[in-house]
PAGU-296994 format. One record per residue: residue number from 1; y, x, z of N, C-alpha, C in turn. Coordinates in steps of 0.2 Angstrom, whole numbers, padded with zeros to 4 digits. Example, Ala and Ser with C-alpha at 12.3 -4.5 7.8 and 13.67 -1.06 7.14 Angstrom:
// PAGU-296994
> 1;-0028;0066;0039;-0022;0062;0039;-0016;0066;0039
> 2;-0011;0064;0035;-0005;0068;0036;0000;0064;0039
This chain:
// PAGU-296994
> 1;0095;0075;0001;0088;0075;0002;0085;0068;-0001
> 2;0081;0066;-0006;0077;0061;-0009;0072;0060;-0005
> 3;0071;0053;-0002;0067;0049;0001;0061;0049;-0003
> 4;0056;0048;0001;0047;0049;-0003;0046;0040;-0006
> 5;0046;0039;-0010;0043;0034;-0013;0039;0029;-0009
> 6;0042;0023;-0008;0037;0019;-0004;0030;0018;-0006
> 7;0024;0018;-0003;0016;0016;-0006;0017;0009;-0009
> 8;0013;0009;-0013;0011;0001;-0015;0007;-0005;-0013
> 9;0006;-0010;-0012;0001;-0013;-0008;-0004;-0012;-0016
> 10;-0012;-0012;-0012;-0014;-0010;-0019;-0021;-0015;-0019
> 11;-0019;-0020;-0013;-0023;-0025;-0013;-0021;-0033;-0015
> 12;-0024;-0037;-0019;-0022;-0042;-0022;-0020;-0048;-0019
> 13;-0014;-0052;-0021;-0013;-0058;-0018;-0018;-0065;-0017
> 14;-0017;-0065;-0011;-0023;-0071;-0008;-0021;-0077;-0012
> 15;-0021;-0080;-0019;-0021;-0087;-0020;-0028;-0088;-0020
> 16;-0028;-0094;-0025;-0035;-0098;-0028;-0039;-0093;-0033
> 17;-0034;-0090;-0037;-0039;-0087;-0042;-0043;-0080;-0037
> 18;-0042;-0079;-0031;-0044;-0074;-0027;-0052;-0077;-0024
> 19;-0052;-0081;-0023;-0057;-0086;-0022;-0061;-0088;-0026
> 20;-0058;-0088;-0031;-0062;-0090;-0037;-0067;-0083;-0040
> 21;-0066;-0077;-0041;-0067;-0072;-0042;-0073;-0070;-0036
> 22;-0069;-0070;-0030;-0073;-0069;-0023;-0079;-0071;-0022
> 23;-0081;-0077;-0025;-0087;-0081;-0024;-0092;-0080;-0030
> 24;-0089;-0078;-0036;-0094;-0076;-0040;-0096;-0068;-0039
> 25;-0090;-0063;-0035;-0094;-0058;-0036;-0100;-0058;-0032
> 26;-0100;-0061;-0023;-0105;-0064;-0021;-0112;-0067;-0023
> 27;-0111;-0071;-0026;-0115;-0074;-0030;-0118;-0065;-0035
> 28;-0114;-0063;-0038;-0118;-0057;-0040;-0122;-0052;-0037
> 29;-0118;-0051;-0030;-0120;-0045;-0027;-0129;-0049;-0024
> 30;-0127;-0056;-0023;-0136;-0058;-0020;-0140;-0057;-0029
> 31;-0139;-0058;-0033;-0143;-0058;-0040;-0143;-0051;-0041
> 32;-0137;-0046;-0042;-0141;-0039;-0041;-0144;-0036;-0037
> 33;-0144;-0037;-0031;-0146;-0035;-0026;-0152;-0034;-0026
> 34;-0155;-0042;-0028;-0163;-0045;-0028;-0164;-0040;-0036
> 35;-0161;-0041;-0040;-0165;-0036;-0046;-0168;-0030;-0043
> 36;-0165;-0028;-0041;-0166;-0021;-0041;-0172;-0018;-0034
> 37;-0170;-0023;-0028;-0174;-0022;-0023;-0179;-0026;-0026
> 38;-0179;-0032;-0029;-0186;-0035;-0030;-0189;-0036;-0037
> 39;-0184;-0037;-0043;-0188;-0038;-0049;-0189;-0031;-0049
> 40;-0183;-0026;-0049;-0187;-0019;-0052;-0192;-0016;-0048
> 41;-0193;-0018;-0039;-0198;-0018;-0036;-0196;-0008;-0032
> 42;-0189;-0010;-0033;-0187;-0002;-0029;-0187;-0003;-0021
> 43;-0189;-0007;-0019;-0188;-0009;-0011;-0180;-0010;-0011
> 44;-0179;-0012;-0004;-0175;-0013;0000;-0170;-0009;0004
> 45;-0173;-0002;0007;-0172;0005;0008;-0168;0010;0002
> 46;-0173;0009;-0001;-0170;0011;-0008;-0164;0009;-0012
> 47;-0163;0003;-0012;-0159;-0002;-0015;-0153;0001;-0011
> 48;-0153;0000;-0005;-0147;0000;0000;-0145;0008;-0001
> 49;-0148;0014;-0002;-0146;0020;-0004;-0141;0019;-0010
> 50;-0145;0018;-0016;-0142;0017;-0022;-0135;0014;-0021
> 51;-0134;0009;-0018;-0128;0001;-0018;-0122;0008;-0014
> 52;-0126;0009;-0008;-0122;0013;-0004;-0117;0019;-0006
> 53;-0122;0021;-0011;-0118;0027;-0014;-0113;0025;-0022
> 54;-0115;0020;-0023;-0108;0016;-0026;-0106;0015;-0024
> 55;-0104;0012;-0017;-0099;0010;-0013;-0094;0013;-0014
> 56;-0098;0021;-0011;-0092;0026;-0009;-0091;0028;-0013
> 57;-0092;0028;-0019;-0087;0029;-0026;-0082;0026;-0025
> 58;-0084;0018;-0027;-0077;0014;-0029;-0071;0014;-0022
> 59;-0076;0014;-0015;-0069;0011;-0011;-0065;0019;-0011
> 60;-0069;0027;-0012;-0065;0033;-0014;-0060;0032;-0018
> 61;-0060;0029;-0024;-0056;0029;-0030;-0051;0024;-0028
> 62;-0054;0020;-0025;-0050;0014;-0023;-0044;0014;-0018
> 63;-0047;0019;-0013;-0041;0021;-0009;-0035;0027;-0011
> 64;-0040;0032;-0014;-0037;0035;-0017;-0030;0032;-0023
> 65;-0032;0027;-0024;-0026;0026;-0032;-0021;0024;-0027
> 66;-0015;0023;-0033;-0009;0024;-0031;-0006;0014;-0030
> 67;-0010;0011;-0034;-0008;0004;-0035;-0012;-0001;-0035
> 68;-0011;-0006;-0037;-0018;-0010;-0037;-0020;-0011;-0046
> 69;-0025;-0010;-0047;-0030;-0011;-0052;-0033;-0017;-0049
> 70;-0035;-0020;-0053;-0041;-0026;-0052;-0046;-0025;-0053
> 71;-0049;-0022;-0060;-0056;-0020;-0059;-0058;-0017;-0054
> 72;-0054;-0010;-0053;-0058;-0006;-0048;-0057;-0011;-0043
> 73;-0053;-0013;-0039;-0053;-0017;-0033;-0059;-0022;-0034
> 74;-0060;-0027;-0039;-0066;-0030;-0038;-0073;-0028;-0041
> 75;-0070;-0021;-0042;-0079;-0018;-0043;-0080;-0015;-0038
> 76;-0075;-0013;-0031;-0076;-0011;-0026;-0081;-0018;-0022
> 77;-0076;-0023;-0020;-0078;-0028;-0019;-0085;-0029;-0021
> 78;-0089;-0030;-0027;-0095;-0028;-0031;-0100;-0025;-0025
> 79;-0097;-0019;-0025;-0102;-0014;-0021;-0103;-0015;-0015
> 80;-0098;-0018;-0013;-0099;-0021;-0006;-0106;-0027;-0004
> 81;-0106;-0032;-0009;-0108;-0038;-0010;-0116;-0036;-0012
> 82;-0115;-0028;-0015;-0122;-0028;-0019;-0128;-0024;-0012
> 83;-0121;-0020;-0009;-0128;-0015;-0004;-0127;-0021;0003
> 84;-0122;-0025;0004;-0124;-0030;0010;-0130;-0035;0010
> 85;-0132;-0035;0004;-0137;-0039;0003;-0146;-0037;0003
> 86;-0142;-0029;0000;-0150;-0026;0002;-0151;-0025;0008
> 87;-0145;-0021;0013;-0144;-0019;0019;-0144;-0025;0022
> 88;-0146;-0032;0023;-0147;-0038;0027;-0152;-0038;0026
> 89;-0157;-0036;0019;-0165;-0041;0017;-0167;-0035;0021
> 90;-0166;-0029;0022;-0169;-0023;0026;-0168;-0023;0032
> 91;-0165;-0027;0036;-0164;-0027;0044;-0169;-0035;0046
> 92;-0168;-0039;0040;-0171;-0045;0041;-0180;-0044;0039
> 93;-0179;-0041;0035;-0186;-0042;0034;-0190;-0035;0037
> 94;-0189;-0029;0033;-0193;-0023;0033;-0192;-0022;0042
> 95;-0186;-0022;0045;-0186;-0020;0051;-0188;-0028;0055
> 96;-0189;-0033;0053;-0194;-0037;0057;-0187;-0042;0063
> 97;-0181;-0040;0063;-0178;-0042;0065;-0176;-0050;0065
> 98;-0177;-0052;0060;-0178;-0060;0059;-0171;-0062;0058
> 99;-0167;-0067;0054;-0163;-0070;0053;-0158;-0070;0056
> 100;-0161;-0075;0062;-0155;-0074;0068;-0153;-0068;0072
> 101;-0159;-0066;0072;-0156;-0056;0076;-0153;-0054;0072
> 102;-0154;-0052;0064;-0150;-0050;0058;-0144;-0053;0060
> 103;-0141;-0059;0059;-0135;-0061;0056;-0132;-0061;0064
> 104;-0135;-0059;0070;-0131;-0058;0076;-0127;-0053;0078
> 105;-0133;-0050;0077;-0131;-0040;0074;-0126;-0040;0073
> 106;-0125;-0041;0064;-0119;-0041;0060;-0114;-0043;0064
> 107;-0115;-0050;0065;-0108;-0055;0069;-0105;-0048;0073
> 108;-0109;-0045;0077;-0106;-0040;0082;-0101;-0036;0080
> 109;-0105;-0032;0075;-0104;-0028;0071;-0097;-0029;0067
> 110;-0096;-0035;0065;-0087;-0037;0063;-0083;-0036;0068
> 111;-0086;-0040;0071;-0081;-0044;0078;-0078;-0036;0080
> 112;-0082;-0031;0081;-0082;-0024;0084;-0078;-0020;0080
> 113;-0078;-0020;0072;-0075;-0018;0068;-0065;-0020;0067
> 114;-0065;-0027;0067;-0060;-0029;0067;-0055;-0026;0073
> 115;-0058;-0028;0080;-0057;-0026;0087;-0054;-0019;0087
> 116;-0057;-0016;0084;-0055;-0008;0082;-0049;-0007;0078
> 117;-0048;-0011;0073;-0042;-0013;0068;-0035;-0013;0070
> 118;-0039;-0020;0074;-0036;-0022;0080;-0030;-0019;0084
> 119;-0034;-0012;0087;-0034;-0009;0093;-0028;-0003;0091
> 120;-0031;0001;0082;-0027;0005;0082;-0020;0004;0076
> 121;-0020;-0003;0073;-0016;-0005;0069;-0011;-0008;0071
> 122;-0014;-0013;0078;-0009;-0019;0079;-0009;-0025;0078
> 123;-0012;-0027;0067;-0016;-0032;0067;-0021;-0031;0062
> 124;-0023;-0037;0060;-0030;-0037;0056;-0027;-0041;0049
> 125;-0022;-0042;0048;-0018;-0044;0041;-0019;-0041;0035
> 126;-0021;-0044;0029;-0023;-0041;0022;-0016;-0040;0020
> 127;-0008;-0044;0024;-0005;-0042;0017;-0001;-0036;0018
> 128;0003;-0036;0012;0004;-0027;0011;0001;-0022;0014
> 129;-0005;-0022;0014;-0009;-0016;0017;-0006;-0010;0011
> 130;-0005;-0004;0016;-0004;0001;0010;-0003;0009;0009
> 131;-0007;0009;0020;-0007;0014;0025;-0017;0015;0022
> 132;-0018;0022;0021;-0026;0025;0019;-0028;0021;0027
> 133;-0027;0021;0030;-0029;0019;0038;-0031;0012;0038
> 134;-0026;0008;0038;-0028;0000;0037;-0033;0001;0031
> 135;-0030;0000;0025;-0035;0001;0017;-0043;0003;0021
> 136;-0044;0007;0024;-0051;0010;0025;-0054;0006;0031
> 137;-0050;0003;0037;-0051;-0003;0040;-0053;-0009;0036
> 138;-0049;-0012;0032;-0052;-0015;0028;-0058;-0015;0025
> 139;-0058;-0011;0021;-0064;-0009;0016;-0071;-0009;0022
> 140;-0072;-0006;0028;-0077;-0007;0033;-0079;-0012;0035
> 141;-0074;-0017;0036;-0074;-0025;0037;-0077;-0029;0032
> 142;-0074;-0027;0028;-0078;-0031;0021;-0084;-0030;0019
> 143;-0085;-0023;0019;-0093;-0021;0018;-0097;-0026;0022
> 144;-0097;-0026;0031;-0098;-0027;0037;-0100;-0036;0036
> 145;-0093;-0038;0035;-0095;-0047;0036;-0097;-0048;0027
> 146;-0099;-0045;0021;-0103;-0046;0017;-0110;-0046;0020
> 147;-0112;-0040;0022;-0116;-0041;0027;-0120;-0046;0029
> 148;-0115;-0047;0034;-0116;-0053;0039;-0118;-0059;0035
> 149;-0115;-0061;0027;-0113;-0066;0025;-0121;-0068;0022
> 150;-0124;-0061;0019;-0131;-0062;0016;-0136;-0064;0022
> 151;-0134;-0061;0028;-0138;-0064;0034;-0139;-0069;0035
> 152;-0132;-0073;0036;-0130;-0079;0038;-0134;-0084;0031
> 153;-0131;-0081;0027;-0137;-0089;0021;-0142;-0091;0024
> 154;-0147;-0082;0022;-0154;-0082;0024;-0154;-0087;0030
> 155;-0150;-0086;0035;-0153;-0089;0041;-0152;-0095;0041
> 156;-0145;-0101;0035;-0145;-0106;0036;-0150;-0109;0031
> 157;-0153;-0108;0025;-0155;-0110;0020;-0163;-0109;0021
> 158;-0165;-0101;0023;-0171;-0102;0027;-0176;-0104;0033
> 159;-0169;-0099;0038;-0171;-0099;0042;-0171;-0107;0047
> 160;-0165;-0112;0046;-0164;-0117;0048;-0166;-0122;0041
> 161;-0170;-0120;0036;-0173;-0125;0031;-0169;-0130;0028
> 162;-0163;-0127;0028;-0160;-0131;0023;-0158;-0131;0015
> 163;-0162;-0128;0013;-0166;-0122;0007;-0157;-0121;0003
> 164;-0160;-0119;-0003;-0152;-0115;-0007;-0148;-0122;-0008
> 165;-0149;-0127;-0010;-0145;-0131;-0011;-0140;-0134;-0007
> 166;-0143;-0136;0000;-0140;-0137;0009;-0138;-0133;0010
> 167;-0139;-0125;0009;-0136;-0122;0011;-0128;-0122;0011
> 168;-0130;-0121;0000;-0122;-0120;-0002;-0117;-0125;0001
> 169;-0118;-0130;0004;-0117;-0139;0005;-0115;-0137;0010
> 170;-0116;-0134;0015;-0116;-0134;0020;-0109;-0127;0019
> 171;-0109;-0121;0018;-0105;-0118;0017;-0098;-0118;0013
> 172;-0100;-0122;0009;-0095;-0124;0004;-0088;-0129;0010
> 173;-0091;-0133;0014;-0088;-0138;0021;-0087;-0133;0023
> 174;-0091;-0128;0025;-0086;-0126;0031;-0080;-0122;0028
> 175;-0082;-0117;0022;-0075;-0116;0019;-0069;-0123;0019
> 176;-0070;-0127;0016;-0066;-0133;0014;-0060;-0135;0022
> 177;-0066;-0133;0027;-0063;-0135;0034;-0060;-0129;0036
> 178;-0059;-0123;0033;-0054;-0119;0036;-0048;-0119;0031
> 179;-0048;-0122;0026;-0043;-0122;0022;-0039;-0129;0025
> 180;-0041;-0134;0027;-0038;-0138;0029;-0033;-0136;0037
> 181;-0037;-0131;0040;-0036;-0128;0045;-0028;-0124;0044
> 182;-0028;-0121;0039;-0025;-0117;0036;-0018;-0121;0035
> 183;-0018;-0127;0031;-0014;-0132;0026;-0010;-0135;0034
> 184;-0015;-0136;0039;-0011;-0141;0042;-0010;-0138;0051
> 185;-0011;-0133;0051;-0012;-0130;0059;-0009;-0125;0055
> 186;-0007;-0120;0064;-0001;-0114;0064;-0006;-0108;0066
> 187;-0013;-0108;0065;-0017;-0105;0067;-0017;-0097;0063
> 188;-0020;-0092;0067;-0018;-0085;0063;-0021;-0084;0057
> 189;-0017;-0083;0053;-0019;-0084;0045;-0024;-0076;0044
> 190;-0024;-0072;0047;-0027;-0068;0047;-0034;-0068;0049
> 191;-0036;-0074;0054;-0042;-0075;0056;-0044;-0080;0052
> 192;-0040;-0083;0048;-0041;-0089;0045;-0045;-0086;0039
> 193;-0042;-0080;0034;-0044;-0074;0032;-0050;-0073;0032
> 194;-0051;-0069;0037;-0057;-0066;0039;-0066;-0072;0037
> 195;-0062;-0077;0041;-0068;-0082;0042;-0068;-0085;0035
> 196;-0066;-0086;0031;-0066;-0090;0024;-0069;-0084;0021
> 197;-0069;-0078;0020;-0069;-0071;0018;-0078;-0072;0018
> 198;-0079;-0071;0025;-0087;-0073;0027;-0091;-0075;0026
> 199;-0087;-0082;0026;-0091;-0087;0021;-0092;-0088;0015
> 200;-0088;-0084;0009;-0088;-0085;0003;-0096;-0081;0003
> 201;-0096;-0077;0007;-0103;-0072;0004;-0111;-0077;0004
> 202;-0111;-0082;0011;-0119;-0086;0012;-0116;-0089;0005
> 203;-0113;-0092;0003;-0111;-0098;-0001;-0113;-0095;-0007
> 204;-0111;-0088;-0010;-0113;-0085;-0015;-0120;-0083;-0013
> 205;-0122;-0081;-0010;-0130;-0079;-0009;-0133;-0085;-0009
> 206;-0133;-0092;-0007;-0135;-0096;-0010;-0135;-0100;-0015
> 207;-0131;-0098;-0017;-0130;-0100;-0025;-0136;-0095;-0032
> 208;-0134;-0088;-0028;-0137;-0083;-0033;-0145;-0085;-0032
> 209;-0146;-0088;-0024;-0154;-0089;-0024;-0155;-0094;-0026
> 210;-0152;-0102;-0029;-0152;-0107;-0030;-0155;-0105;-0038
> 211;-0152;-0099;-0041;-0154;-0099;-0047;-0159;-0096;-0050
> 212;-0162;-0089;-0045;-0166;-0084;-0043;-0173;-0088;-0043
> 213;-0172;-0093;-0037;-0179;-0092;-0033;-0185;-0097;-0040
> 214;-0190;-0097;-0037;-0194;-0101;-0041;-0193;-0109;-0037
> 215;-0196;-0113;-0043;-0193;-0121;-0043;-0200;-0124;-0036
> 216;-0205;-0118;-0033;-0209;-0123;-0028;-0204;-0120;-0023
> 217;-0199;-0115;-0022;-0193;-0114;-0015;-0188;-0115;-0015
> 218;-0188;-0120;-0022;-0179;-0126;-0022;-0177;-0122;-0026
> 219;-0179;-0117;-0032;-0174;-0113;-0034;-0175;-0117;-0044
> 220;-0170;-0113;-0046;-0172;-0113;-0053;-0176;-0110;-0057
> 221;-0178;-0103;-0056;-0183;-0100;-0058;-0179;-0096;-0062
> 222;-0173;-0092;-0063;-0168;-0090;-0068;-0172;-0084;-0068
> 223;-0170;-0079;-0074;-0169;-0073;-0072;-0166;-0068;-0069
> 224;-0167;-0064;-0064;-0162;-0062;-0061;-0158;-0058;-0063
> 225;-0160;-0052;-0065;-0158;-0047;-0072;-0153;-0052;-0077
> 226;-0154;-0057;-0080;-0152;-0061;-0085;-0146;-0065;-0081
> 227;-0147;-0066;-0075;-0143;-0070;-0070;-0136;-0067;-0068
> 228;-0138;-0060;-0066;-0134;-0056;-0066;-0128;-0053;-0071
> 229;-0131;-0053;-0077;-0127;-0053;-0082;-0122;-0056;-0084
> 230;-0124;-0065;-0083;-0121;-0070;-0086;-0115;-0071;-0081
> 231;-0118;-0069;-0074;-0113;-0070;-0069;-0106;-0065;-0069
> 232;-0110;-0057;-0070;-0106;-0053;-0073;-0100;-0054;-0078
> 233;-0102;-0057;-0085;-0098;-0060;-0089;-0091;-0064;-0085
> 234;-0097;-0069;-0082;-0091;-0074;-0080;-0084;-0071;-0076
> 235;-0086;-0068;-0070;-0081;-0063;-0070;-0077;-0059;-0071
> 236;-0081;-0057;-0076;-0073;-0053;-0082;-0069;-0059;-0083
> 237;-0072;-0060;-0086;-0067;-0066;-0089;-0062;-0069;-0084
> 238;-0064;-0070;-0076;-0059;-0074;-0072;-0055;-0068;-0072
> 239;-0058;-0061;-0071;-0052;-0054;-0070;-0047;-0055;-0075
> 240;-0049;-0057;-0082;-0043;-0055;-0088;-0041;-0063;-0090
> 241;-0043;-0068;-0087;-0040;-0076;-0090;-0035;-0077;-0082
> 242;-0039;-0076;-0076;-0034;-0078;-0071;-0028;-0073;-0069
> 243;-0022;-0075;-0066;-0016;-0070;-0063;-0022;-0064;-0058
> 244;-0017;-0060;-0060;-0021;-0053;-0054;-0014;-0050;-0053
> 245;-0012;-0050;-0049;-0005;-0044;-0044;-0007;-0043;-0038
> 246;-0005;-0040;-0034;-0004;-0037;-0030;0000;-0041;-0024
> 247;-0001;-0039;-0017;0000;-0044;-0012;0007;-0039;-0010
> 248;0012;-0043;-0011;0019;-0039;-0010;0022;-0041;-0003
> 249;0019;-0045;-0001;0022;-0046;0008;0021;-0041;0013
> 250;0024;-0037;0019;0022;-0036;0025;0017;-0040;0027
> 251;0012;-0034;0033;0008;-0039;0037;0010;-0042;0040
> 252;0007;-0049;0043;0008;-0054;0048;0004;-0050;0054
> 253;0005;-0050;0057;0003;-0047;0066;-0003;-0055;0068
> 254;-0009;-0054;0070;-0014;-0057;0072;-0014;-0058;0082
C-alpha cells in the first residue's frame, strides 16, 4: 500500500527579504486602497466590496495550490493590505467610530481570532503550516491584524498628531524593539511574529500617506495612482531579485 504524499509548506520562510516585501506591499495596500476609495471617488463601502472579492480569489487559489508560489502568496498578502485599509477608513470614518474605537475593535478582533487558532490547532506558529485548517487560520488573522494595522497608523499619525512622518518613526521602533526582543530573549517567537506582522502594516500605511497626502498635512503630494504603480514595480522586483522558498520547518507550539 503506497503512502499519500506529504503536503508542502506553501508558505514562505520568515527571513529579512520577507519583511522587506511585507512593508512594501503595505505601503501598497494604503496607496491602492486610497486610489480607488478616494481618487477614483468609489467610497469606502464600495472599495471594501471590490478588495473583498479579490481577496477571496487569491487566498482560494492560495489555499487551494499544492506549494508555495510567491506571487500568488504575495498577491494574496496584496489583497489583504488592500480591503484592510478600506474596511478601517469605513469603520473609522463612514461608521463614525473614530480611531481608537476602530483600531480597538480590531485589536479584539485578532486577539479573538488567533485565540480560536489557538483553541483548535494548539498553536498559532507560521512555520510549516500546511493543514487547509491552519493556512485558512492564517489567512483570517492576516486579513484581521492588516486591518487593525490601517486603524492603528490612523490613530497614531492622526489621531494622536504625530502626522505621517512620527508616525512611521515611531512604528519603525517599535518594530526594531521586537527584533531585538527576538535576538536576545526566549520569548514565543510566534507572538514575536504576530506583533512585528501588525506592525509592518501602520508603518506602511504611513509611509503610503507620507507620500499620498498634500504638503499642508505633512504629506508629499504624490499621486496616488502613480504611487501605486511605482510601489508596485518595486516589489516585483524584490519577488524576483530577493530569495523566495518556502518555510520547511515544523510548527513551534505558542
Amino acid at each position: 500500500m503506497t503512502s499519500r504524499p506529504k503536503a508542502l509548506p506553501k508558505l514562505p520562510e520568515i527571513v529579512l527579504s520577507f519583511w522587506i516585501i511585507k512593508i512594501a506591499a503595505t505601503t501598497l495596500g494604503e496607496t491602492g486602497g486610497d486610489t480607488l476609495s478616494m481618487s477614483f471617488q468609489l467610497g469606502y463601502a464600495f472599495s471594501s466590496c471590490i478588495f473583498l472579492a479579490l481577496f477571496v480569489v487569491f487566498v482560494t487559489a492560495q489555499i487551494r495550490a499544492s506549494r508555495f508560489h510567491p506571487w500568488l502568496y504575495w498577491g494574496t498578502i496584496v489583497a489583504t493590505t488592500l480591503v484592510g485599509t478600506t474596511m478601517a477608513d469605513f469603520a473609522d470614518r463612514s461608521l463614525g467610530i473614530g480611531y481608537a474605537g476602530g483600531a480597538s475593535l480590531l485589536f479584539v478582533l485578532v486577539v479573538a481570532v488567533l485565540a480560536a487558532w489557538r483553541l483548535a490547532a494548539g498553536s498559532i506558529s507560521v512555520d510549516g503550516i500546511t493543514s487547509v485548517k491552519n493556512e485558512s487560520f492564517y489567512w483570517a488573522t492576516i486579513l484581521a491584524a492588516n486591518t487593525l494595522g490601517t486603524a492603528l497608523g490612523d490613530l497614531v499619525s492622526d489621531g494622536f498628531n504625530f502626522g505621517f512622518s512620527g508616525g512611521a518613526l515611531v512604528f519603525a521602533a517599535l518594530i526594531l524593539l521586537i527584533a531585538l526582543i527576538y535576538k536576545f530573549t526566549a520569548a514565543s517567537r510566534a507572538i514575536l511574529f504576530w506583533a512585528a506582522f501588525i506592525l509592518t502594516r501602520p508603518l506602511g500605511a504611513t509611509l503610503g500617506d507620507l507620500l499620498t497626502k498634500p504638503v499642508a498635512h505633512g504629506g508629499f503630494n504624490l499621486s496616488r495612482p502613480d504611487s501605486s504603480c511605482l510601489i508596485a514595480l518595486f516589489m516585483a522586483g524584490c519577488i524576483l531579485a530577493l530569495p523566495q522558498r518556502a518555510s520547511a520547518h515544523p510548527g513551534q507550539n505558542a
